[in-house]
VONUVO-74729 format. One record per residue: residue in one letter; x, y, z of N, C-alpha, C in turn. Coordinates in pm, whole numbers, padded with zeros to 5 digits, always signed. Last residue first. Layout:
BEGIN
AXYZXYZXYZ...
//
This chain:
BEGIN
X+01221-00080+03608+01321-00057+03678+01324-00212+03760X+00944-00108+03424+01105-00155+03370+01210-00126+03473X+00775-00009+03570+00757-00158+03536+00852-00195+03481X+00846+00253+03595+00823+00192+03747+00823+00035+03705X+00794+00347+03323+00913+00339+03428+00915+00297+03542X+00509+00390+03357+00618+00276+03232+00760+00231+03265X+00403+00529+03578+00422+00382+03526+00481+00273+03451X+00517+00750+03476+00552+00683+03565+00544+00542+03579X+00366+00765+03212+00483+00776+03221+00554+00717+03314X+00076+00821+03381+00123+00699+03308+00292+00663+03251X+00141+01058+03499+00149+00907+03576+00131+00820+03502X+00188+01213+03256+00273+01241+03357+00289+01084+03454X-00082+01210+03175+00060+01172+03080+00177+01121+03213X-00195+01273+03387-00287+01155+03318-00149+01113+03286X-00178+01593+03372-00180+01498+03508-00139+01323+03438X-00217+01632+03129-00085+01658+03135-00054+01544+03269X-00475+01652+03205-00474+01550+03089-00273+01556+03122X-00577+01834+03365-00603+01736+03396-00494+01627+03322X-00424+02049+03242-00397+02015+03364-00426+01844+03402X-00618+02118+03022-00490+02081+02981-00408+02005+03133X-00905+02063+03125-00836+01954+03091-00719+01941+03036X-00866+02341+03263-00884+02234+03335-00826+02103+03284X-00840+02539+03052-00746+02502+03110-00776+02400+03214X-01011+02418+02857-00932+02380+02814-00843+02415+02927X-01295+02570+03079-01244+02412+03062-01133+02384+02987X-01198+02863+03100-01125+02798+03156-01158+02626+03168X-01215+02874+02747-01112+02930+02803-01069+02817+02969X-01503+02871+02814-01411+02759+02726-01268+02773+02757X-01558+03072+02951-01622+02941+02982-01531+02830+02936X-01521+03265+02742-01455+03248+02895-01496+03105+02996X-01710+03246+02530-01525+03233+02570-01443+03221+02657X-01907+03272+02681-01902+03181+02672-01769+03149+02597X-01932+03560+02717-01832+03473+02804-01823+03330+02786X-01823+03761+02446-01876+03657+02484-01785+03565+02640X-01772+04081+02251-01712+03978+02346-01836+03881+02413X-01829+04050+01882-01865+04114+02010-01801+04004+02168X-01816+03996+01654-01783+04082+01661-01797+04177+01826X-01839+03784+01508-01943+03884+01526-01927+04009+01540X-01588+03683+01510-01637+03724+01375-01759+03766+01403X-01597+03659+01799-01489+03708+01697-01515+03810+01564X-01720+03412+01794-01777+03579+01843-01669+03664+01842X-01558+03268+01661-01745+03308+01609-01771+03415+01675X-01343+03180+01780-01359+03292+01680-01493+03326+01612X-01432+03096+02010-01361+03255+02004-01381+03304+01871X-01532+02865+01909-01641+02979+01970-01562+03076+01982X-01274+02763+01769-01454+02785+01705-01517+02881+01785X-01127+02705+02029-01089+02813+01917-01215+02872+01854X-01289+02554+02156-01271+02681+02215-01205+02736+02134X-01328+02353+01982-01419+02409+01996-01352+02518+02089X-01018+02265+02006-01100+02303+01873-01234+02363+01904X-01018+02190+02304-00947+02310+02235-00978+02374+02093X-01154+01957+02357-01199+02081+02431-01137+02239+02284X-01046+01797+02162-01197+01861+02137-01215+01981+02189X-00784+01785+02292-00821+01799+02184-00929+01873+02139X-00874+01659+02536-00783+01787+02541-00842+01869+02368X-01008+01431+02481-01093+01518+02529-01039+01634+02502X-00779+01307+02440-00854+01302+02315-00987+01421+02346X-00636+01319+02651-00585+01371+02566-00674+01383+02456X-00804+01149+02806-00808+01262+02883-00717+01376+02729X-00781+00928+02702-00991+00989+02663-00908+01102+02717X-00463+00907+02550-00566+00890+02623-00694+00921+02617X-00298+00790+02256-00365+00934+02328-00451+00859+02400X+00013+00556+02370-00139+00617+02273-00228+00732+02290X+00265+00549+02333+00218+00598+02398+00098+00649+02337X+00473+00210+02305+00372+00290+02261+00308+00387+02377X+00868+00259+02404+00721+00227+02425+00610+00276+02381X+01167+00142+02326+01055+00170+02286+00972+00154+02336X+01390+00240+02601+01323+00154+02490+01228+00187+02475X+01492+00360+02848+01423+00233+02844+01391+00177+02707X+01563+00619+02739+01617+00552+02885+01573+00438+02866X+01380+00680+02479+01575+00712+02522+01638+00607+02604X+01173+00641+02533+01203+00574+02467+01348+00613+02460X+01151+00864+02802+01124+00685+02806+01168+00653+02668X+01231+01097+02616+01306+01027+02732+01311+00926+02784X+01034+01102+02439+01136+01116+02396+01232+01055+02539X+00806+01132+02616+00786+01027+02537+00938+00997+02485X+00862+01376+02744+00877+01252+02783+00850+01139+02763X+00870+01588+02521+01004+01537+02593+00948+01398+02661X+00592+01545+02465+00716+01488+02356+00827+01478+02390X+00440+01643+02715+00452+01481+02632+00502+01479+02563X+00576+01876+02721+00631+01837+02804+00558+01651+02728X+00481+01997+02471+00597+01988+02458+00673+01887+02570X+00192+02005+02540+00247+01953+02450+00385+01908+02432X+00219+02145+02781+00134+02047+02754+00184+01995+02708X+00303+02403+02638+00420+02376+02729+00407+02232+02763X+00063+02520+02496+00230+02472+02458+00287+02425+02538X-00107+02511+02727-00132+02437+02631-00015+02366+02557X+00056+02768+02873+00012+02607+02884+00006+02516+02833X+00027+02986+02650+00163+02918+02712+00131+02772+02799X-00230+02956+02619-00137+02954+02515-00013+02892+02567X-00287+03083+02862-00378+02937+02821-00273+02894+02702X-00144+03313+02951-00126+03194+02976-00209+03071+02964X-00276+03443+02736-00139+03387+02710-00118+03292+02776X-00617+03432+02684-00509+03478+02697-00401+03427+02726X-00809+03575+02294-00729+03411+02405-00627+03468+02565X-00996+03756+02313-00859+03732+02270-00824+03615+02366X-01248+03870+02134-01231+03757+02206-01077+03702+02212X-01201+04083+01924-01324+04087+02063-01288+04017+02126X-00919+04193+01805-01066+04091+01829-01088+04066+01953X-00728+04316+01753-00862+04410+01754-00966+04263+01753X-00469+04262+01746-00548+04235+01624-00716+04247+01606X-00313+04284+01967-00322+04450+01882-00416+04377+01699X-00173+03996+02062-00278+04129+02090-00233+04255+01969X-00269+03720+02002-00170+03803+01955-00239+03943+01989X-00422+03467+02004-00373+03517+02202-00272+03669+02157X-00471+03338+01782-00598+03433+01885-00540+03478+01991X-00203+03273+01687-00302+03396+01674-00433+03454+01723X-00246+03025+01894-00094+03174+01931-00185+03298+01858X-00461+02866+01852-00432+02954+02001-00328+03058+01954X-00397+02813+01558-00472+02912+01608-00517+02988+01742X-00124+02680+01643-00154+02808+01529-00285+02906+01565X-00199+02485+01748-00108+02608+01844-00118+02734+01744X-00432+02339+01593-00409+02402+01726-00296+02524+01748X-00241+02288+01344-00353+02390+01365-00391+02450+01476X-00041+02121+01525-00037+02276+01448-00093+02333+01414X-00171+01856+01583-00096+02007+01710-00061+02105+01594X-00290+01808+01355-00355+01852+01480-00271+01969+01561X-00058+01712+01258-00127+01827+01155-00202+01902+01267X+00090+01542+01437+00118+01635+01377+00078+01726+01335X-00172+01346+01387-00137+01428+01535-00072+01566+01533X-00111+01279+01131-00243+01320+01182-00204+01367+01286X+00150+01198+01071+00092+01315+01045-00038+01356+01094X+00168+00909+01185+00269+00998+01231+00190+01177+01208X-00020+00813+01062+00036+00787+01204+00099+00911+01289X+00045+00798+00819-00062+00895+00826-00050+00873+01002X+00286+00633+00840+00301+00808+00778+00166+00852+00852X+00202+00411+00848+00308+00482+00997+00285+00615+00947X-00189+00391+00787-00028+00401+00738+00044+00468+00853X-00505+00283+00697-00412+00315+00799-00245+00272+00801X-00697+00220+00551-00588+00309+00480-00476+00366+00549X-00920+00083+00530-00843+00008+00566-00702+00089+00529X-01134+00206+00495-01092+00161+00356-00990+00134+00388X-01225+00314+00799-01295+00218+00697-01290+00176+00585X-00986+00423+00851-01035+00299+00957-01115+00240+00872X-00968+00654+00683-00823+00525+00716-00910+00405+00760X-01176+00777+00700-01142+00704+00597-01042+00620+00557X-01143+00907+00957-01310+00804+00901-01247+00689+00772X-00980+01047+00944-00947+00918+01046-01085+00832+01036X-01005+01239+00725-00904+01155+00734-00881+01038+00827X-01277+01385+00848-01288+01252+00740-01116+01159+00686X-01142+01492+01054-01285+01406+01086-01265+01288+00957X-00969+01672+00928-00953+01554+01036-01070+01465+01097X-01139+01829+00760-01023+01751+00736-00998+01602+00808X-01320+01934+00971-01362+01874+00830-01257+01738+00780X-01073+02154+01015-01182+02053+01083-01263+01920+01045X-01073+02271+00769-00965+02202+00826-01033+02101+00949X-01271+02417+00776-01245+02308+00626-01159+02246+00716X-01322+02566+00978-01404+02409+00993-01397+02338+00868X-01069+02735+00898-01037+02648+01004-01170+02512+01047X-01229+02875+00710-01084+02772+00663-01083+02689+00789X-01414+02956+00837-01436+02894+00750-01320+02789+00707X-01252+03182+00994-01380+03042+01049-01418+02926+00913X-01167+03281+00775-01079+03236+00867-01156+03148+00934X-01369+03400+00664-01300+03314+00613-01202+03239+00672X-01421+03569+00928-01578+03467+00874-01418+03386+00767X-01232+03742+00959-01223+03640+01014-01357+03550+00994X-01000+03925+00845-01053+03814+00741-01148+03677+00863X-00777+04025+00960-00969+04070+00965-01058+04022+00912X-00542+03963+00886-00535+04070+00815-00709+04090+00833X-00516+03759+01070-00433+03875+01119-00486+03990+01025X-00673+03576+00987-00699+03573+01125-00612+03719+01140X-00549+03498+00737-00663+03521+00714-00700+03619+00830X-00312+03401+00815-00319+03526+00726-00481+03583+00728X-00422+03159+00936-00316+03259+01014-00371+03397+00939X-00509+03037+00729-00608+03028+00854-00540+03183+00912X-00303+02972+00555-00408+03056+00515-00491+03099+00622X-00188+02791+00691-00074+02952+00703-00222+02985+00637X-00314+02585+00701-00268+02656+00837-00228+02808+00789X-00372+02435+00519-00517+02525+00502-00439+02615+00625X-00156+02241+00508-00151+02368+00411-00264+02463+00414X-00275+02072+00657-00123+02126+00685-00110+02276+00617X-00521+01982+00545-00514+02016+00694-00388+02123+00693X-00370+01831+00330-00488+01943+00323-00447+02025+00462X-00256+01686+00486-00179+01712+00412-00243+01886+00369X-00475+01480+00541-00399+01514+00631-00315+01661+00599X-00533+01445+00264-00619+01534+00365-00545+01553+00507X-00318+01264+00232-00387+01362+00146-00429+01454+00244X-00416+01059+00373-00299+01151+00436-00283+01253+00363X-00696+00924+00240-00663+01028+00452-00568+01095+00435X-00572+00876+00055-00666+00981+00010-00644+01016+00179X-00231+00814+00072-00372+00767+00053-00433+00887+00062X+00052+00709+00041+00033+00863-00022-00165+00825-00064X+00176+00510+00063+00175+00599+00171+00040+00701+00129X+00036+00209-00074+00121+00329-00051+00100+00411+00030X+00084-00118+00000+00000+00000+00000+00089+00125+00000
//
């Protein structure tokens, strides 16, 4: 089978709809900017529909689906958290700086157990797969009332469940990690 399937395609989609999302989001463009970002949405719904049910599941698309994910994400937290771009609903930093830091701290320590000990699968958890959702829909509702044009607390609502389940879910990584290392020492 080849790499190069209609999912990672769209994976691929996903990758390249980012810098348009950005440009879109800085220059006021933001109904097209909502728009690019539920094409991209879109994206990842039907790339992991269409691996699992035409049997199209590849290390590549493995590897890129998460990939494509965390970069639309941080892409669109960093430009909603950029101040002086006059939108109603501005993310604020330290949800940004969290979130990033989330992320970065499960790739160092995925990177360190498979350093110190050997290979181990680390699959996304419900608490990481929740992280996820939480955060695409709290981009979506910032930027809908965004693109209204008016502040909303139901940004603020979202705001602080992604910071609950970035906490929670970082919690989750963190002791399962432990665990992996507690069963090889």
């Amino acid at each position: 089978m080849t790499a190069w399937t209609t999912a990672n395609q769209l994976t691929m989609l996903r990758m390249l709809l980012i810098p348009a999302f950005v440009i879109l989001v800085v220059y006021g463009h933001l109904g097209w900017a909502l728009t690019v970002f539920g094409t991209a949405g879109l994206t990842d719904a039907l790339d992991g529909l269409i691996a699992r049910r035409s049997g199209q599941k590849t290390r590549l698309g493995a590897w890129l689906d998460p990939m494509a994910d965390k970069l639309l994400l941080v892409s669109a937290f960093v430009v909603l958290t950029v101040p002086n771009l006059g939108l109603a609903n501005q993310l604020p930093i330290w949800l940004t700086v969290l979130i990033i830091s989330r992320d970065v701290g499960i790739v160092l320590t995925v990177a360190v157990v498979n350093l110190a000990i050997g290979p181990r699968t680390f699959r996304p958890s419900i608490f990481g797969k929740t992280a996820t959702a939480t955060y695409i829909v709290t981009a979506v509702v910032a930027m809908f009332f965004n693109y209204r044009g008016y502040h909303s607390s139901v940004v603020e609502l979202f705001v602080y469940a992604s910071l609950v389940i970035t906490i929670v879910s970082a919690l989750h990584y963190m002791w399962h990690a432990a665990r992996i290392i507690e069963m090889t020492s």
